[in-house]
N, C-alpha and C positions, 0 to 999 in steps of 0.2 A: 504494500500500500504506500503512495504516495500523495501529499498535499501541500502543494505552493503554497506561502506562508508569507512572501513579500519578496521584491524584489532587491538584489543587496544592492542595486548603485542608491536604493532609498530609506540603506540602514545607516546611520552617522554614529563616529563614537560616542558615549558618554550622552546619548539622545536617545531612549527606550523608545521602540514604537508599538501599540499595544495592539492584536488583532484577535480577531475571533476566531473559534480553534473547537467547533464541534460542540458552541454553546459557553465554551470556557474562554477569560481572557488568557491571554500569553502576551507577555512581554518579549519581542524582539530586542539587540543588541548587538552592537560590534564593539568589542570591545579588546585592545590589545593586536588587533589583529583576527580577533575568533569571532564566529559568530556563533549568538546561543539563541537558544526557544526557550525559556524559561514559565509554566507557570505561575500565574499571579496570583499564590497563593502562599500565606506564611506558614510553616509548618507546625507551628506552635498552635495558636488557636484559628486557624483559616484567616488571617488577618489579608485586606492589601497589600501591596507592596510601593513604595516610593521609590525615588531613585534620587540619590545624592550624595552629592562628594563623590563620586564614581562607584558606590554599590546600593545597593535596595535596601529598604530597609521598610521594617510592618509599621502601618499607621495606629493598630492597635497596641502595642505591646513595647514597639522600637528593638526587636529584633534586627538586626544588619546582615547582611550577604555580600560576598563579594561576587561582580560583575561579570565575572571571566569564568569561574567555577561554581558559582551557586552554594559553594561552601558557606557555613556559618562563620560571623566572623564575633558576634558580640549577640546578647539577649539573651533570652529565653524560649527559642528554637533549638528543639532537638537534634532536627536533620537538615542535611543542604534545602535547598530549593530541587523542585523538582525537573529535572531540564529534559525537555524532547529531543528524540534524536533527529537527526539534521544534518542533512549534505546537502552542497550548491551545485546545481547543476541549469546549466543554460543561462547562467545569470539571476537564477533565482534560490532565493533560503527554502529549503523542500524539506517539509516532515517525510521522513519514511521508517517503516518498521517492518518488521518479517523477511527483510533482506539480508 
């Protein structure tokens, strides 16, 4: 399975762009050079995520992640962020799975 997800000439560093993902948001990024699909979900109490000083962080609780790995980096989050897999192909960020 494969789903176009954004095109990368219109991912920018340090610029989230949030798209729809099967009912769920997801947070787009480039960041360091990588691109991620991160759910927009805080792993702690399903919080939002913001995005500042170059990582996310929950509006409920102030949980932090970092941008590049979705690792926890401060709060009261258990586990990384959740991130989709993702390869670029044709110039676009493509979810795929069972590949």
């Amino acid at each position: 399975m494969k789903v176009p997800l954004a095109a990368v000439a219109d991912l920018r560093a340090d610029q989230p762009q949030e798209v729809d993902f099967f009912g769920r948001s997801v947070l787009l990024i480039e960041a360091e050079g990588h691109y991620n699909a991160f759910i927009n979900t805080c792993t702690h109490a399903g919080g939002p995520l913001l995005f500042e000083s170059g990582r996310f962080r929950c509006e409920w609780h102030n949980a932090f992640f970092n941008a590049r790995s979705g690792q926890r980096e401060d709060g009261p989050a258990p586990f990384p962020l959740i991130r989709l897999p993702t390869r670029i192909e044709d110039g676009q960020l493509v979810y795929v799975y069972g590949e």
